[in-house]
N, CA, C and O atoms as a MOPAC input file, in Angstrom:
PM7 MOZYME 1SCF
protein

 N    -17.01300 1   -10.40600 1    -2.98200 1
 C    -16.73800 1    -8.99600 1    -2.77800 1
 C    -17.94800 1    -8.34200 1    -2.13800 1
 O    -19.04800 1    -8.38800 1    -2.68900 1
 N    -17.76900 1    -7.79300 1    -1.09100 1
 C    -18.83400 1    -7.44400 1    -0.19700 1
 C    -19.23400 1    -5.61400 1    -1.08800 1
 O    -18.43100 1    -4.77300 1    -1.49400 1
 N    -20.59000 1    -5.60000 1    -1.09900 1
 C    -21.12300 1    -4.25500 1    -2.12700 1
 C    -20.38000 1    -3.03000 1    -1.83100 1
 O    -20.02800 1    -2.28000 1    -2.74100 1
 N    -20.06300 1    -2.73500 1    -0.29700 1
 C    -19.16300 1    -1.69200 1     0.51500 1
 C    -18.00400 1    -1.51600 1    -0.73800 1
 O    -18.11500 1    -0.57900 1    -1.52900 1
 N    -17.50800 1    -1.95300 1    -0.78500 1
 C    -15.72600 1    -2.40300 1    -1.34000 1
 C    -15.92400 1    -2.08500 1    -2.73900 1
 O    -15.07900 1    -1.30500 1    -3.17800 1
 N    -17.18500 1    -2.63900 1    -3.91800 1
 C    -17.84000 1    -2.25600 1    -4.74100 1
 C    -17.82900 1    -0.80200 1    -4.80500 1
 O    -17.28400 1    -0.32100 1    -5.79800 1
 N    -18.07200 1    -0.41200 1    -4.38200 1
 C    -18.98700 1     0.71600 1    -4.26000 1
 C    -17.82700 1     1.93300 1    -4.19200 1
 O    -17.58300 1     2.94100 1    -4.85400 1
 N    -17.35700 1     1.38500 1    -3.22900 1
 C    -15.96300 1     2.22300 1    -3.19200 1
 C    -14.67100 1     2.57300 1    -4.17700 1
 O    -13.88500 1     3.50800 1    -4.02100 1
 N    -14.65400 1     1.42600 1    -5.39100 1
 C    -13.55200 1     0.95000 1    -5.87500 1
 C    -13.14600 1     2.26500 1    -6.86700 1
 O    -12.12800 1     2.18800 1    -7.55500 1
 N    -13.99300 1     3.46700 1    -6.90200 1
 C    -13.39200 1     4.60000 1    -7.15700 1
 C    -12.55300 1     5.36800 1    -6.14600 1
 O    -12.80400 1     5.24200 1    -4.94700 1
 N    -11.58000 1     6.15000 1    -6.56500 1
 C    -11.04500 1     6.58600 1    -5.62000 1
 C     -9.09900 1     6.40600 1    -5.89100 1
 O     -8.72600 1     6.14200 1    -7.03400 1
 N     -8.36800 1     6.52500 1    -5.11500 1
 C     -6.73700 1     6.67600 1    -4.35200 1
 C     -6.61600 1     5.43100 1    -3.88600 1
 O     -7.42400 1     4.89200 1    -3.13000 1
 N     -5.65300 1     4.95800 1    -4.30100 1
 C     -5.28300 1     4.26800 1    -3.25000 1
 C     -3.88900 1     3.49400 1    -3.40900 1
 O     -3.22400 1     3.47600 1    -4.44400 1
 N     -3.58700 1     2.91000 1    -2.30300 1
 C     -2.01800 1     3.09800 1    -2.07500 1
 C     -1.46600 1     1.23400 1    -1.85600 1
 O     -1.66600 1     0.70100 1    -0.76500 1
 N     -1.17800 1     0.89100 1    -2.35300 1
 C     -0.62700 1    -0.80100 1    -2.82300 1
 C      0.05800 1    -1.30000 1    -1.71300 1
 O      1.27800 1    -1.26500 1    -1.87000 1
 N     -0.30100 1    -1.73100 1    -0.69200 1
 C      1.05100 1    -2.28800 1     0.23000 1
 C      1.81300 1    -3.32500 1    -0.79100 1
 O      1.36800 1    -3.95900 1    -1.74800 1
 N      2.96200 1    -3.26700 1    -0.29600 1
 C      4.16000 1    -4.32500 1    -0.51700 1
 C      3.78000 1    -5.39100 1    -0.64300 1
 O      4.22600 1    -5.97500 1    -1.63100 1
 N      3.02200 1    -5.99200 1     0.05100 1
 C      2.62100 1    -7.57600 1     0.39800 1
 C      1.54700 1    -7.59900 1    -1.27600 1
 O      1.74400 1    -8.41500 1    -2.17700 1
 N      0.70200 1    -6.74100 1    -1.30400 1
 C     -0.03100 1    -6.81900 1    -2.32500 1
 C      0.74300 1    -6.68600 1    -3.33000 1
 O      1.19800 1    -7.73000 1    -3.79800 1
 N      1.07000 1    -5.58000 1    -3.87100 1
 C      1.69600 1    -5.66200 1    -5.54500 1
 C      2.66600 1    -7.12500 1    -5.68700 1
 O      2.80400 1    -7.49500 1    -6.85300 1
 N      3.35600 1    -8.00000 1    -4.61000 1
 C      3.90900 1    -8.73600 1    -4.57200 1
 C      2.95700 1   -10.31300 1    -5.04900 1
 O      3.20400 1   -11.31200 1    -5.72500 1
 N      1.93600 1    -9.85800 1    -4.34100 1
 C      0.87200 1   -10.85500 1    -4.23400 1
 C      0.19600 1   -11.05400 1    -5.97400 1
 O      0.21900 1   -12.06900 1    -6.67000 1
 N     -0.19800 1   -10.10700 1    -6.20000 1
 C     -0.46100 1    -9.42800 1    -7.43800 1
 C      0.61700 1   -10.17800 1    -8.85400 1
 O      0.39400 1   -10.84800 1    -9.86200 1
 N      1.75800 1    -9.61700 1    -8.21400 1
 C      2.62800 1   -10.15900 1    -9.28100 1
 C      3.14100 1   -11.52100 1    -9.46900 1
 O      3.87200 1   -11.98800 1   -10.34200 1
 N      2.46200 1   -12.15800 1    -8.22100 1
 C      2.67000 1   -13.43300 1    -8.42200 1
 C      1.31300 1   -14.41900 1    -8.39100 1
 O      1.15900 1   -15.50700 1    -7.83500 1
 N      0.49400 1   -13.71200 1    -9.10800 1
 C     -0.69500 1   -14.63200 1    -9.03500 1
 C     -1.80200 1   -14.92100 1    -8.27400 1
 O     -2.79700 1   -15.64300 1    -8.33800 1
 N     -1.29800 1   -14.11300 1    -7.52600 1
 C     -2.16000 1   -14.89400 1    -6.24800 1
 C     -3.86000 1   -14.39000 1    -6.75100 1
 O     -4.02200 1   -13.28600 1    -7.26900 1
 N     -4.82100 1   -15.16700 1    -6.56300 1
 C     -6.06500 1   -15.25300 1    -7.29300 1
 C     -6.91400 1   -14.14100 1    -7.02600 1
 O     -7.35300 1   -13.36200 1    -7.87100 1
 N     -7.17700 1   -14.11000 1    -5.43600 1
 C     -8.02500 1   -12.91900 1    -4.91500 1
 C     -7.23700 1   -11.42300 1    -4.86100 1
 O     -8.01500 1   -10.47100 1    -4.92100 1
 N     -6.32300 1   -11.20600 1    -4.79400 1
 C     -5.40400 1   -10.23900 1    -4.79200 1
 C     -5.48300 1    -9.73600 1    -6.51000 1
 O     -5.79200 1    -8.55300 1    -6.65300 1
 N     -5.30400 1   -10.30300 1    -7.42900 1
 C     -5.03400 1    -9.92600 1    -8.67900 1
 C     -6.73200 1    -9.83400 1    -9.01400 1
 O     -6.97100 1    -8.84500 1    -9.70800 1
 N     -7.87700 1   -10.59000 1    -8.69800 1
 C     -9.22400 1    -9.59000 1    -9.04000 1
 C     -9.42300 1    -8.84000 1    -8.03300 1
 O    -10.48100 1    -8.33500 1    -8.41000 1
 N     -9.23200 1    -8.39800 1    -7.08600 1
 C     -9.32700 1    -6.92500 1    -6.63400 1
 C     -8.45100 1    -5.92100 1    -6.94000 1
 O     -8.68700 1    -4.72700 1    -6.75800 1
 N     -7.48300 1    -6.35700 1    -7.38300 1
 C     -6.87200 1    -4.87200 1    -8.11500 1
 C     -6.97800 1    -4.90300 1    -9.31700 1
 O     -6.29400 1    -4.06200 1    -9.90000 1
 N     -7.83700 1    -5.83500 1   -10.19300 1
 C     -8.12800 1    -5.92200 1   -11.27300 1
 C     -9.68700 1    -4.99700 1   -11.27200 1
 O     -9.99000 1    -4.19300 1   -12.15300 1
 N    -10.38900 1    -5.27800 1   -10.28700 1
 C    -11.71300 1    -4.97300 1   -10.06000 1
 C    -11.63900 1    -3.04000 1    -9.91100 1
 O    -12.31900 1    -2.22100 1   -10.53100 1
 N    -10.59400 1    -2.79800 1    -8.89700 1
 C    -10.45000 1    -1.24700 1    -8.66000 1
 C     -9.78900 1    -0.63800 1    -9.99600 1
 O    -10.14900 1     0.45000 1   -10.44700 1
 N     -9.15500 1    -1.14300 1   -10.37400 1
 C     -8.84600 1    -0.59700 1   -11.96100 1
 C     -9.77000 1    -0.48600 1   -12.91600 1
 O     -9.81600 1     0.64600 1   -13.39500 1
 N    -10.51500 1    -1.24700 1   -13.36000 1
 C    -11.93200 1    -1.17500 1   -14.04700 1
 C    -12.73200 1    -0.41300 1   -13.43500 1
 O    -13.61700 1     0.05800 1   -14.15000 1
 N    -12.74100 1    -0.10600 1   -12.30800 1
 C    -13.93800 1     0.69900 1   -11.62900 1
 C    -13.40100 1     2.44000 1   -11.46800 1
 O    -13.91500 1     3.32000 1   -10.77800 1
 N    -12.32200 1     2.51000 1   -12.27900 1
 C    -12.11200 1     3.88300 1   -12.24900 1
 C    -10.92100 1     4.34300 1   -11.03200 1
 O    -10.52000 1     5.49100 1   -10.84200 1
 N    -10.62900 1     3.49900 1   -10.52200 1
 C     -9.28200 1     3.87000 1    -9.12700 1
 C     -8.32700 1     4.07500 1    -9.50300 1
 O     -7.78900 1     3.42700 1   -10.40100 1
 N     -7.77300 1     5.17600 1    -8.84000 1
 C     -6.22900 1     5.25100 1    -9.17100 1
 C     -5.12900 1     4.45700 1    -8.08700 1
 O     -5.00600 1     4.62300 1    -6.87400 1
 N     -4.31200 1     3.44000 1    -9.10900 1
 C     -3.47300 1     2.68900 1    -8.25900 1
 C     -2.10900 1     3.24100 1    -7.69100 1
 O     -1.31000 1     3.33300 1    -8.62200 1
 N     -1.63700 1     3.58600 1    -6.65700 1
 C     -0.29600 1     3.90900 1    -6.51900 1
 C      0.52900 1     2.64100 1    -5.82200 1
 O      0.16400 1     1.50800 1    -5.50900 1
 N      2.08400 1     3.48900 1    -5.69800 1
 C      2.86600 1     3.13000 1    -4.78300 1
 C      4.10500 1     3.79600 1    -4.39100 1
 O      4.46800 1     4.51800 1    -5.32000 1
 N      4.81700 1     3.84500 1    -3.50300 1
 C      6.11100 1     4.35200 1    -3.18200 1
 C      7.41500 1     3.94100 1    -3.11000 1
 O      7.62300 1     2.78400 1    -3.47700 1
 N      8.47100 1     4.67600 1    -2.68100 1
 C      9.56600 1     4.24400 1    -2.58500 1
 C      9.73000 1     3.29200 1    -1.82500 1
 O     10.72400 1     2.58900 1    -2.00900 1
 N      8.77100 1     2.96500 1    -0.69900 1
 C      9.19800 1     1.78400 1     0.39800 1
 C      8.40300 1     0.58900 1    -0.36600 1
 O      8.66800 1    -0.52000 1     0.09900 1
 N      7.70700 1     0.59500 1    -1.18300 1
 C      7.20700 1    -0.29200 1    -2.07400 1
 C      8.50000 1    -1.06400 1    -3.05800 1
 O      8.92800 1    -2.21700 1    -3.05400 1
 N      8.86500 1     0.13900 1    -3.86000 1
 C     10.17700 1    -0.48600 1    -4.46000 1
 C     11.22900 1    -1.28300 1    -3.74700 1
 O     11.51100 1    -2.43500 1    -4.07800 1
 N     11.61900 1    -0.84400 1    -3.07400 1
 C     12.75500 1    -1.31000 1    -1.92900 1
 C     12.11100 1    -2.49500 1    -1.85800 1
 O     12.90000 1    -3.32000 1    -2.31900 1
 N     11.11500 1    -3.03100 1    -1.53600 1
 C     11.16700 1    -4.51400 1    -1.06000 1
 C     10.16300 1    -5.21300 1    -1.78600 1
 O      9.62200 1    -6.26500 1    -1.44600 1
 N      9.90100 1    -4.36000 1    -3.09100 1
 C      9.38900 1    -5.47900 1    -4.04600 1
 C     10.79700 1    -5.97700 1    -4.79100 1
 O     11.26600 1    -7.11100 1    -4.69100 1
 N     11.33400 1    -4.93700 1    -5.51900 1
 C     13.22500 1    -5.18800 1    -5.80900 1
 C     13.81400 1    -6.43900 1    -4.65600 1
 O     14.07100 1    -7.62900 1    -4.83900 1
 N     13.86300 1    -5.86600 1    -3.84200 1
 C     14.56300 1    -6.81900 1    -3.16800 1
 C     14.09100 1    -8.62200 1    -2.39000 1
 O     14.58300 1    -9.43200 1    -1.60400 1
 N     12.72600 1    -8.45500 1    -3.33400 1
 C     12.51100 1    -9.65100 1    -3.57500 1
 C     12.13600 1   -10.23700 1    -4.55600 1
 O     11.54600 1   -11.31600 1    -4.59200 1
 N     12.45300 1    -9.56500 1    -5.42200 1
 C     12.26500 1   -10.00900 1    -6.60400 1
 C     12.95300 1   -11.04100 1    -7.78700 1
 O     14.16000 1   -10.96800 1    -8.01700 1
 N     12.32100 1   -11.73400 1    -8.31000 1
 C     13.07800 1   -12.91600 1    -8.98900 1
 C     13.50800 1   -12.37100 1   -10.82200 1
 O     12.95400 1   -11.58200 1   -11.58600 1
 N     14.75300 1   -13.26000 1   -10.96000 1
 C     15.25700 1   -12.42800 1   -11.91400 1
 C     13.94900 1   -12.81900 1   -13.63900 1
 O     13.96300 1   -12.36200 1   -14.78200 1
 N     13.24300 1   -13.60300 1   -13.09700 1
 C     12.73800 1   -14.09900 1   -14.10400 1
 C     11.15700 1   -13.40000 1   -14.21300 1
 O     10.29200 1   -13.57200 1   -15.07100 1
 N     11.15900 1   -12.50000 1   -12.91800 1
 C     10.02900 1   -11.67800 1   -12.75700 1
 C     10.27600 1    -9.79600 1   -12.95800 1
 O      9.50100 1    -8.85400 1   -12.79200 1
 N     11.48200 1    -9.85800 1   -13.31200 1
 C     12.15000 1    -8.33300 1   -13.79200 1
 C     11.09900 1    -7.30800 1   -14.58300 1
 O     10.70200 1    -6.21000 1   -14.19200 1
 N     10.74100 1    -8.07500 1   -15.93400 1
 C     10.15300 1    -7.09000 1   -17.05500 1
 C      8.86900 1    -7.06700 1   -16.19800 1
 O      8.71500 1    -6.15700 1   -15.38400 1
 N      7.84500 1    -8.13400 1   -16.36700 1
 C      6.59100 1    -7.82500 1   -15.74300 1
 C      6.68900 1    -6.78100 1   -14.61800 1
 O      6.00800 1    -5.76000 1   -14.71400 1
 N      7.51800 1    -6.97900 1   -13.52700 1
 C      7.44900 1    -6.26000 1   -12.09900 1
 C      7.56200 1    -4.86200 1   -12.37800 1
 O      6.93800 1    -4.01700 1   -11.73600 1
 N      8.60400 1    -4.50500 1   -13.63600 1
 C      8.68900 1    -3.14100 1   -13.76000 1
 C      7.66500 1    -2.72600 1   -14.71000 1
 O      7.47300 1    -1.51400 1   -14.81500 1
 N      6.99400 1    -3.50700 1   -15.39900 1
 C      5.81100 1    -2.53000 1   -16.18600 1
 C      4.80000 1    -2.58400 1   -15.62600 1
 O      3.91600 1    -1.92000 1   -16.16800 1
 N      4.35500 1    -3.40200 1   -14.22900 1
 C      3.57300 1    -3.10800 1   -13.04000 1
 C      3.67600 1    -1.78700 1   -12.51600 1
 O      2.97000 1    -0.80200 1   -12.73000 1
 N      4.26500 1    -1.87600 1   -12.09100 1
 C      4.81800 1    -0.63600 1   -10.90500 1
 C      5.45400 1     0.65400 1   -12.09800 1
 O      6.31600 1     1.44200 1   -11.70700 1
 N      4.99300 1     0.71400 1   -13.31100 1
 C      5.24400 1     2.16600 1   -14.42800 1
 C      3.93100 1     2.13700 1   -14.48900 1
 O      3.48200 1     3.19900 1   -14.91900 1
 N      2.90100 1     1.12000 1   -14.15600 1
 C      1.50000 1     1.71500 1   -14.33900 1
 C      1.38000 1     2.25600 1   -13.34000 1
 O      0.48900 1     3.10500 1   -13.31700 1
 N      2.00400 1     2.09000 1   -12.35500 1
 C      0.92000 1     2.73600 1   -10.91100 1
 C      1.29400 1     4.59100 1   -11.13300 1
 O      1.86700 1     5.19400 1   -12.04000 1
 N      0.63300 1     5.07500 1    -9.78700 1
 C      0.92000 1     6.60500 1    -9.59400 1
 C      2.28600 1     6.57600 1    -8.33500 1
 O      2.26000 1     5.74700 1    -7.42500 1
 N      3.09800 1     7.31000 1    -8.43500 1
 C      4.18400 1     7.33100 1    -7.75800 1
 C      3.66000 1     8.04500 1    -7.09600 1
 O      2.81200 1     8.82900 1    -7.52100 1
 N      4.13800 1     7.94600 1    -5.48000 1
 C      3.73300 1     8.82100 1    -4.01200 1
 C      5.13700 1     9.09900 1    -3.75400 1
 O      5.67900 1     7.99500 1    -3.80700 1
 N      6.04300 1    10.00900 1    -3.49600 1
 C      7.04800 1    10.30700 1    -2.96000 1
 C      6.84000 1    10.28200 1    -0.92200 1
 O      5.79400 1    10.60400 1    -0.36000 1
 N      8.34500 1     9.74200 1    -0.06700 1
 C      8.43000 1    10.06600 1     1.04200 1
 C      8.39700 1    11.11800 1     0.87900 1
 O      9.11200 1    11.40700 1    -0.08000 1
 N      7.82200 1    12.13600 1     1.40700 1
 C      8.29500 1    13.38500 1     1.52600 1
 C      8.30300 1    14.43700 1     3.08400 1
 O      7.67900 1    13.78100 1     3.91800 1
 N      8.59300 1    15.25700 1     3.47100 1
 C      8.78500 1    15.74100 1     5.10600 1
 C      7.73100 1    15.26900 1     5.43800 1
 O      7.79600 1    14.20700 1     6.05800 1
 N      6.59200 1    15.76300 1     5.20700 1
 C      5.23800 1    15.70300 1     5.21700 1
 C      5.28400 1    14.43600 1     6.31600 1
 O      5.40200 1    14.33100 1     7.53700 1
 N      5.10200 1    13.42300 1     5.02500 1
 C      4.91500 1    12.12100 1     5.36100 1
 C      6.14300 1    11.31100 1     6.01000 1
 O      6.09700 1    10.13300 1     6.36500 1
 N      6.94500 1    11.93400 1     6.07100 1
 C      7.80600 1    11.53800 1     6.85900 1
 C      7.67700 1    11.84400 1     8.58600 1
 O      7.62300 1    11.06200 1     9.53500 1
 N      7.65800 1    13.25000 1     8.51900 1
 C      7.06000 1    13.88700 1    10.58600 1
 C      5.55300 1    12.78800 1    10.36900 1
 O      5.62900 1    12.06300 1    11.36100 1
 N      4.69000 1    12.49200 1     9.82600 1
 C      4.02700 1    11.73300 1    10.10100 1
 C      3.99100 1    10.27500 1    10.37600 1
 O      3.07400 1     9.80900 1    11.05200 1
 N      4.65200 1     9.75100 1    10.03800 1
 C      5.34000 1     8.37100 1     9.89500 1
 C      6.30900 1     8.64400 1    11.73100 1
 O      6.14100 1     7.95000 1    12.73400 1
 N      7.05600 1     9.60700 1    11.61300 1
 C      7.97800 1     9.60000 1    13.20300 1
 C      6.96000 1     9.17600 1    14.18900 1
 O      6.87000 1     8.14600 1    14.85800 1
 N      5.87300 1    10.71900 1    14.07300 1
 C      4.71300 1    10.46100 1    15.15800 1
 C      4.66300 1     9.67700 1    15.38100 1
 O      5.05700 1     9.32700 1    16.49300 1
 N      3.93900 1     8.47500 1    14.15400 1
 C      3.59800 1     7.03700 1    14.82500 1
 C      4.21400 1     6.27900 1    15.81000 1
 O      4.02400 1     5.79300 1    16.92500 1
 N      5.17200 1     6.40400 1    14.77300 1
 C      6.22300 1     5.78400 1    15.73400 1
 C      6.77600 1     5.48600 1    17.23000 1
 O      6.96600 1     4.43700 1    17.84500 1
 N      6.98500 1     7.09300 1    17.61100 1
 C      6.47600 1     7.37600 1    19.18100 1
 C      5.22000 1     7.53200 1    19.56900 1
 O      5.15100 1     7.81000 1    20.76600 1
 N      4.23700 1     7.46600 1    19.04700 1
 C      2.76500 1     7.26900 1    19.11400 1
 C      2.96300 1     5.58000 1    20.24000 1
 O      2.89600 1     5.16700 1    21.39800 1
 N      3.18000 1     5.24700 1    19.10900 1
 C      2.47600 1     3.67100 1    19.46400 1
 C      3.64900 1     2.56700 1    20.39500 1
 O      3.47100 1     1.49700 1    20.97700 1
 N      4.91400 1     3.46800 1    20.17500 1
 C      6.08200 1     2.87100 1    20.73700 1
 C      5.88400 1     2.66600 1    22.34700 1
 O      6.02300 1     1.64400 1    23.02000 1
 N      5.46700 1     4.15100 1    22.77700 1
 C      4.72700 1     4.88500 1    24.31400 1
 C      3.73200 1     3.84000 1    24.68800 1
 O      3.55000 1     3.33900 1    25.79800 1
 N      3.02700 1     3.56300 1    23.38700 1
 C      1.70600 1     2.35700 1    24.08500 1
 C      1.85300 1     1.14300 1    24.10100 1
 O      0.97200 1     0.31200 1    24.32400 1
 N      3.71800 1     0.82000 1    23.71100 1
 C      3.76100 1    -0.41700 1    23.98200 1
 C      3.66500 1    -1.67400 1    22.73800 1
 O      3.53300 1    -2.89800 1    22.73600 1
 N      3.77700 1    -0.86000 1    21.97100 1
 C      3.56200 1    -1.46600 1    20.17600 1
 C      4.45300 1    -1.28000 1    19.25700 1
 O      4.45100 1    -0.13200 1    18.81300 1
 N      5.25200 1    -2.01900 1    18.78700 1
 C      6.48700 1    -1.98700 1    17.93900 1
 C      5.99300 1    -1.72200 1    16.62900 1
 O      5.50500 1    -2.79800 1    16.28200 1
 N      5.85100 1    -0.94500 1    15.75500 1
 C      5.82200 1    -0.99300 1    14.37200 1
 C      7.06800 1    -0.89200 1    13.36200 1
 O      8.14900 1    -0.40900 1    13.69600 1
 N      6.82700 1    -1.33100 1    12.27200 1
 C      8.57500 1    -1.28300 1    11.21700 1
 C      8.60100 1     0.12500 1    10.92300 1
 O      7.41800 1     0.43800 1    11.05900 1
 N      9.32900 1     1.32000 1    10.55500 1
 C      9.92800 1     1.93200 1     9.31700 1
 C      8.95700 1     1.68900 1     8.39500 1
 O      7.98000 1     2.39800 1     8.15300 1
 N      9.31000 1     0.51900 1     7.82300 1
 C      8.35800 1     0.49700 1     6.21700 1
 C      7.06900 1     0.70300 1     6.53400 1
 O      6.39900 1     1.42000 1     5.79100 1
 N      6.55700 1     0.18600 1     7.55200 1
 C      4.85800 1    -0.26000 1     7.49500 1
 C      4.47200 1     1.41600 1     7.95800 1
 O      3.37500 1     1.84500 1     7.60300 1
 N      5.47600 1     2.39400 1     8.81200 1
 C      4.76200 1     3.31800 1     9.31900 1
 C      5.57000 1     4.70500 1     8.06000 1
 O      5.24100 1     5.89100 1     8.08900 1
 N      6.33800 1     4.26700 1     7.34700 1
 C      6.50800 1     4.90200 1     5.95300 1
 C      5.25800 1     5.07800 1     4.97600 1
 O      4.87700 1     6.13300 1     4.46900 1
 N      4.81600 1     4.05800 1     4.85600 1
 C      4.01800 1     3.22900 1     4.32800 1
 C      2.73600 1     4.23100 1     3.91100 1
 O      2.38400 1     4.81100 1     2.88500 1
 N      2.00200 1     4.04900 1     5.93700 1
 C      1.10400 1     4.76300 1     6.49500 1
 C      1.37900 1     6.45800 1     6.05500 1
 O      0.57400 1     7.01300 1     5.30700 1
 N      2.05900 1     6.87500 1     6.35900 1
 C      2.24100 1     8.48300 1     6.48600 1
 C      2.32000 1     8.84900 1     5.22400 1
 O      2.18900 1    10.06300 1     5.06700 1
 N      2.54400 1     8.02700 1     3.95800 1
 C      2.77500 1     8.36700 1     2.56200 1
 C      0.88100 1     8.37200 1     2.61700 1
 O      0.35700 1     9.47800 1     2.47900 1
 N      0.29100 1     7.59300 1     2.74200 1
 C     -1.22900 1     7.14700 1     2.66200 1
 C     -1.77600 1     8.46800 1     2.88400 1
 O     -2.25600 1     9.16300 1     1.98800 1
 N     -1.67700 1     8.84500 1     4.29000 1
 C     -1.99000 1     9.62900 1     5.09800 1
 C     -2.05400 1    11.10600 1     4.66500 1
 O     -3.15000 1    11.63100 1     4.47300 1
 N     -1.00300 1    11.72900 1     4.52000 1
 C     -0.95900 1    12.86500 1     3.89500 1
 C     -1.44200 1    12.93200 1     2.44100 1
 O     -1.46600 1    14.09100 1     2.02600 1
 N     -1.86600 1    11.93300 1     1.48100 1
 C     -2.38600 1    11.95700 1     0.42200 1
 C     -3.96300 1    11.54200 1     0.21500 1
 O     -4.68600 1    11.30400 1    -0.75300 1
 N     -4.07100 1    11.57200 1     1.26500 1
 C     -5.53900 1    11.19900 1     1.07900 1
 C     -5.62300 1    10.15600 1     0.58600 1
 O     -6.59200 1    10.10500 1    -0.17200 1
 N     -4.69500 1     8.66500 1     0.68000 1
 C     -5.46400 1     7.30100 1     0.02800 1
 C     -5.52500 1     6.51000 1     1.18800 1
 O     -5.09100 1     6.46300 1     2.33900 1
 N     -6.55000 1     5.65700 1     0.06200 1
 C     -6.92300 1     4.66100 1     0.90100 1
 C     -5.61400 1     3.45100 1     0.93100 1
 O     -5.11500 1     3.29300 1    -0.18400 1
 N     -5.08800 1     2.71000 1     1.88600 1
 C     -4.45100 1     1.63900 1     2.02500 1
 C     -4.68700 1     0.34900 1     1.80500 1
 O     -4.79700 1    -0.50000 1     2.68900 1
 N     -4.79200 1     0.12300 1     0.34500 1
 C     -4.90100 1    -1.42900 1     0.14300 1
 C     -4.25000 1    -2.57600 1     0.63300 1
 O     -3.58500 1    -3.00000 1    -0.31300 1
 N     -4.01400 1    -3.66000 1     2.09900 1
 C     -3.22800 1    -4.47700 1     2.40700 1
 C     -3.96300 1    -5.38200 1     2.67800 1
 O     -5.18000 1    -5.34600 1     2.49800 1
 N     -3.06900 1    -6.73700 1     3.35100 1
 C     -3.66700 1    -7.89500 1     3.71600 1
 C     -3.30900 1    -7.95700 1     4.90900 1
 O     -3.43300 1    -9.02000 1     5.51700 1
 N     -2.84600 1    -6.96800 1     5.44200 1
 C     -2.21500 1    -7.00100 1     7.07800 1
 C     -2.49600 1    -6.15400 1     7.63500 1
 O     -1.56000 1    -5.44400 1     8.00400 1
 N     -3.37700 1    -5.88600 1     7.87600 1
 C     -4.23900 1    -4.49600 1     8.42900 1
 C     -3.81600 1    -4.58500 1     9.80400 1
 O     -3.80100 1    -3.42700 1    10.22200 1
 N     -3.60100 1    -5.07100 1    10.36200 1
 C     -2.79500 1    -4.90100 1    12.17400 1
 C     -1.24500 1    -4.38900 1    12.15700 1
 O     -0.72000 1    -3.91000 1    13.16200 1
 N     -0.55300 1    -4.54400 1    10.88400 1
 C      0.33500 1    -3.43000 1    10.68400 1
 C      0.32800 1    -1.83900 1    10.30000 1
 O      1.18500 1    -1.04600 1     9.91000 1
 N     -1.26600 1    -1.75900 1    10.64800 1
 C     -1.29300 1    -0.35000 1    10.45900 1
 C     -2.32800 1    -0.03700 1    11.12900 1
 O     -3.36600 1     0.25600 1    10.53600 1
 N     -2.23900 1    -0.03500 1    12.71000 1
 C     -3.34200 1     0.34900 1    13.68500 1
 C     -3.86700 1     1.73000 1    13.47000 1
 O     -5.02600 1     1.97800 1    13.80100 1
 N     -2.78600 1     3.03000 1    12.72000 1
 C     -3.07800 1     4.67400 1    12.92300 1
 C     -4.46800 1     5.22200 1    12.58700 1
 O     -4.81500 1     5.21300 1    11.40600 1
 N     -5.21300 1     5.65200 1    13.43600 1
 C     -6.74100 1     5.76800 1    13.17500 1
 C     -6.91000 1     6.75700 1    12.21600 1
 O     -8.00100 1     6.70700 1    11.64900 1
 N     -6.32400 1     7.44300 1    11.94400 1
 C     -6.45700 1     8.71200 1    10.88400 1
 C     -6.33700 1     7.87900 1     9.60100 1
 O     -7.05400 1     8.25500 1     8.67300 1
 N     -5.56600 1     6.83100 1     9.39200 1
 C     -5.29200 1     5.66000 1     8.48400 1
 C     -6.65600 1     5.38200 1     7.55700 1
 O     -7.64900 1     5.35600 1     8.28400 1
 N     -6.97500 1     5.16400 1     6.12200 1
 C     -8.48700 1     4.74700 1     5.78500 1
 C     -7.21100 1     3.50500 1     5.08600 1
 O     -6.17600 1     3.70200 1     4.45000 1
 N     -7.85400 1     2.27700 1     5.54600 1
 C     -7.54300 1     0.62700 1     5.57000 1
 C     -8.88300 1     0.13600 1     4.56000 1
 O    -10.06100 1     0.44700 1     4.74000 1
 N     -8.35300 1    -0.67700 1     3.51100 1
 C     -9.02200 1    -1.62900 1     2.96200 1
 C     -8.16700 1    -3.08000 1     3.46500 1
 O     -7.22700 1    -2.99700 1     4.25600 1
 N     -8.52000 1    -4.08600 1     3.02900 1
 C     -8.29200 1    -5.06200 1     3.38700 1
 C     -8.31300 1    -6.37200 1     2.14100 1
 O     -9.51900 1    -6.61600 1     2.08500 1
 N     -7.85200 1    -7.00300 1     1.47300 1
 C     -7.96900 1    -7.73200 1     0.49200 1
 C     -8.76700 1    -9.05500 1     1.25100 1
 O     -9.08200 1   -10.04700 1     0.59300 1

């Protein structure tokens, strides 16, 4: 863990999909860094585009855990806000020739208007410079 990341682990911040997934299934470095930002005082969230495709990949034998995961976090609502922000992108980056998903630029604009930071492992799904990106 580089001291930067340390240092930082107070604070917002916002769970991509890939992570709480990652998280809930073990995966080693993923589960001590959100183990690490929790001890260090961070507040963990996530959103509705989080649910949608942690649910919908979810195994029936991973039900109870997944949902008393995601009752600890802080809920972020889509909301207009973050929604006209999320469009922007969209035609933002569409104009320059760059396809982004719905979810990933949902994702972003929930981040965005709340002031968190974006915890993912796919940081090239979220080029938006106004964006503050961590990286697992």
């Amino acid at each position: 863990m580089s001291p930067d990341k340390s240092m930082r682990s107070r604070g917002a911040f916002l769970l991509d999909s890939t992570v709480i997934i990652d998280y809930l299934r073990g995966r080693a470095q993923t589960v001590e860094r959100v183990k690490m930002l929790h001890a260090g005082g961070a507040s963990l969230g996530c959103c509705p585009i989080n649910l949608i495709e942690v649910f919908a990949g979810m195994r029936d034998e991973e039900a109870a855990r997944t949902i008393e995961f995601l009752d600890s976090l802080e809920f972020y609502e889509l909301n207009k806000e973050a929604a006209k922000t999320a469009g922007g992108s969209l035609t933002q980056f569409r104009v320059e020739g760059i396809t982004l998903s719905l979810s990933d630029v949902s994702i972003a604009g929930i981040a965005i208007v709340n002031d968190l930071v974006l915890l993912t492992d796919n940081a090239k799904h979220y080029p938006q410079a106004e964006l503050r990106v961590e990286t697992i």
